[in-house]
C-alpha positions, -999 to +999 in steps of 0.1 A: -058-640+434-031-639+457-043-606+478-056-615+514-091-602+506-094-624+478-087-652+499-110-639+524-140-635+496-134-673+480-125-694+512-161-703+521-162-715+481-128-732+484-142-750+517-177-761+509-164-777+477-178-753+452-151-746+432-143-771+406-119-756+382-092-731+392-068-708+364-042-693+372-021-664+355+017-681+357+032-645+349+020-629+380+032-652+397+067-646+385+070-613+397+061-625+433+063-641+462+036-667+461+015-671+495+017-703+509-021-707+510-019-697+470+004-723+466-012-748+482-046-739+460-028-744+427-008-779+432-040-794+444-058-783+413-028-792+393-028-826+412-067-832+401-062-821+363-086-792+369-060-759+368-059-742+339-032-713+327-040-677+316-012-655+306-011-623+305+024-607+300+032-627+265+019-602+243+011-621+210+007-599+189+038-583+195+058-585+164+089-587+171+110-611+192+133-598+224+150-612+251+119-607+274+101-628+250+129-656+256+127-650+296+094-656+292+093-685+275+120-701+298+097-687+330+066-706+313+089-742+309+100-736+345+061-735+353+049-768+334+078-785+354+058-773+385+025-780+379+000-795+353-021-771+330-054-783+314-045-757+285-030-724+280-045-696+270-033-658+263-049-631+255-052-609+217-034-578+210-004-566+219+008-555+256+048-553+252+068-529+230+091-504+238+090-486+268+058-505+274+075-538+291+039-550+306+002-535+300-032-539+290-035-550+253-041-530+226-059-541+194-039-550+164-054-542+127-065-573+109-031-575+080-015-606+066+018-593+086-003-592+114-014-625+112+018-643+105+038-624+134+004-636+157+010-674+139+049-670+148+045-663+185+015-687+189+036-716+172+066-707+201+034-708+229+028-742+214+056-757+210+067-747+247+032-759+264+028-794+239-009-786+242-041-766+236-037-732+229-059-701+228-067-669+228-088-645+249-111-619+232-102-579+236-126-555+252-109-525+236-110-517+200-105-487+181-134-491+156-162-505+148-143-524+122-119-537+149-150-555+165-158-569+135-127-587+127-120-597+158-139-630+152-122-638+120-086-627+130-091-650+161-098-678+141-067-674+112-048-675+142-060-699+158-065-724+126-030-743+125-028-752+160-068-760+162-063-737+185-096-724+213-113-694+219-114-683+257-147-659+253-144-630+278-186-624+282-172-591+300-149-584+274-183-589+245-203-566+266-175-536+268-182-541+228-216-542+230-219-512+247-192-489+233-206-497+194-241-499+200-242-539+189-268-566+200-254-593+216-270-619+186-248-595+159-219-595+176-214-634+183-224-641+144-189-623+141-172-653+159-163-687+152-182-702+185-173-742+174-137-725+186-149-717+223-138-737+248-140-716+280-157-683+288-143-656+314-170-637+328-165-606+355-173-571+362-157-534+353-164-500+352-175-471+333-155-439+321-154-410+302-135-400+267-142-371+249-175-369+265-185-403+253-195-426+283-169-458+277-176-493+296-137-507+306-130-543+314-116-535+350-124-568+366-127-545+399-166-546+404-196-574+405-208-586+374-239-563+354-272-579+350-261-577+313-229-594+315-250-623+338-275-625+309-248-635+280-240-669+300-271-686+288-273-672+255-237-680+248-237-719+263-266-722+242-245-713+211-210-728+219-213-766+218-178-769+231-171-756+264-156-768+289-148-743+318-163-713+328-139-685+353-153-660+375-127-633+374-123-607+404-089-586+408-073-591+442-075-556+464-109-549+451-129-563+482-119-551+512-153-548+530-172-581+542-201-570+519-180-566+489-172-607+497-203-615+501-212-600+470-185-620+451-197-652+465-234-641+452-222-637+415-204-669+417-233-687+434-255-669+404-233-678+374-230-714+387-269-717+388-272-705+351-245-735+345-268-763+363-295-747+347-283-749+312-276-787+317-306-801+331-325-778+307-306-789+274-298-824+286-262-820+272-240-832+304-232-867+286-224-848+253-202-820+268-181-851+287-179-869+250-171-835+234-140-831+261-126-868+254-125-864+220-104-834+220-074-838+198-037-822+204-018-808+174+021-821+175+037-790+180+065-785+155+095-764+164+091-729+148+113-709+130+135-683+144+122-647+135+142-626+117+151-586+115+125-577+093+103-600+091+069-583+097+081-546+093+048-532+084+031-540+111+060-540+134+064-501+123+027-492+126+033-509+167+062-487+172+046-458+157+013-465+177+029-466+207+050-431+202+017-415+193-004-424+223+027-412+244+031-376+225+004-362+242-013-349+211-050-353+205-065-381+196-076-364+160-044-355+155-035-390+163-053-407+136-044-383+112-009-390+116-013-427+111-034-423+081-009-403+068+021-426+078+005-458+063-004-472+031-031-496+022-051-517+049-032-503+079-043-464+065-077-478+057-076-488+095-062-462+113-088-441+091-116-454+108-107-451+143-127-437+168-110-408+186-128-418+218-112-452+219-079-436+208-082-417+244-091-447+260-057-464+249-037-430+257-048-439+295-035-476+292-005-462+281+003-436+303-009-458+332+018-484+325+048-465+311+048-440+340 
């Protein structure tokens, strides 16, 4: 949000009072010189109780524990001393290992290693904000499988923190499309008494060994089909309380592109009035936030060498592979081959296609 054309696109929102709730990504931040428009933006919605924080460089998934992990952390206490976050939420997989110091996140198989080395950095995350935390949904997976553990991974991490799902519609729809699921199928897969706030954007389409691939790029307006989740999905998630139009900064450049943006926000807000006057539920979604109960975060054990070395092995190993420039057959064969038990079971079922896919993440970020 901090590009001049995104400030352009939102203004006449910002102005006429549209906006109500405003997240921000802390970890960009970071990295930047914040404008002094920007910065004016987030301490009045920190002021009001109404900002709420997305990270995106954490990487929870990650199983190990390095010295960028401890910068971060440090960056993030700097940050609550600044300004006042609702919650905090990051986002599932893992983004940082290796050479790869910041990327997109790639899906993690669905292992009790796995699970405690998510559990460890989550308990850190909680510990640090003294509040609500979550985690956002992933758009990529490797298999069909993947997409249908996403749901129940999300919420045996989530379960000792009473932890929230941030429900990327976006992110569902990338799934829906690229596994051949209906939307009522997929969300059976999730525990929606979890979700708390929904992300909803555009993206884009590629190709991957000829197979046409939808990619959460956040760098166009929002499908028909993406607009068409929000009802069904307030309808079945009792519990939230925010819902984030996401656009990428640099992405609308032309006065039509703006216009446009203001269109879908105008359009996604509508479906929101709608669904209240419709169900009658604005006095039970006010009741629902009040009664909202932190954990006590407890301080969490210091990792050790070793730890998680499975999983931390298949990462490492993952990560070499989609770097060798061999094919993504040859890719999975070698991790079925490398691996034992659930994590060959895994890597056996992965779909080359989606293998190329995170070869491009990589490759895009490492470079």
């Amino acid at each position: 949000m901090l590009q001049e054309d995104f400030l352009a696109a939102a203004l006449p929102l910002f102005s006429n009072d549209e906006v109500e709730i405003l997240e921000w990504s802390p970890d960009i931040g970071w990295a930047t010189d914040i404008p002094e428009w920007a910065d004016e933006l987030l301490n009045f919605f920190s002021s009001t109780h109404s900002l709420y924080g997305h990270g995106v460089n954490y990487s929870p998934l990650s199983a190990d524990w390095t010295a960028v992990d401890s910068g971060w952390m440090k960056n993030l206490e700097r940050e609550l001393e600044q300004r006042q976050l609702v919650h905090f939420s990051e986002q599932f997989g893992f983004s940082r290992l290796g050479e790869l110091k910041q990327g997109a996140p790639l899906p993690v198989p669905h292992t009790a290693q796995a699970l405690a080395a998510g559990q460890f950095k989550l308990a850190k995350l909680a510990h640090t904000t003294g509040g609500r935390i979550g985690l956002e949904n992933l758009a990529l997976a490797f298999s069909l499988s993947d997409v249908k553990e996403q749901g129940r991974f999300l919420d045996e991490l989530l379960e000792p923190f009473d932890g929230f799902i941030l429900l990327d519609l976006h992110n569902l729809y990338c799934q829906l499309e690229n596994f051949g699921l209906s939307p009522e199928e997929l969300l059976k897969t999730y525990p929606l008494h979890r979700v708390r706030e929904i992300h909803i954007s555009g993206g884009s389409w590629s190709q991957a060994i000829n197979n046409k691939i939808r990619r959460d790029t956040h760098d166009n307006e929002v499908p028909d089909e993406v607009m068409a989740l929000l009802p069904l999905v307030l309808a079945k998630c009792p519990n939230i309380e925010a819902v984030i139009f996401e656009r990428l900064g640099g992405t609308m450049n032309t006065a039509e592109q703006q216009h446009r943006f203001r269109d879908d926000f105008r359009a996604i807000a509508k479906l929101i009035e709608q669904h209240w006057l419709e169900k009658n539920l604005a006095d039970e979604a006010l009741t629902a936030m009040e009664a909202i109960a932190l954990v006590e975060p407890t301080k969490p054990a210091e990792l050790k060498a070793g730890d998680f070395p499975d999983i931390l092995r298949y990462q490492k190993k993952l990560m070499e592979l989609l770097q060798s420039g061999q094919k993504p057959e040859e890719i999975i064969a070698k991790l079925s081959k490398d691996f034992d038990g659930e994590i060959a079971d895994y890597a056996s079922s992965i779909q080359p296609q989606m293998i190329a896919v995170g070869q491009e993440l990589v490759a895009k970020w490492t470079r």
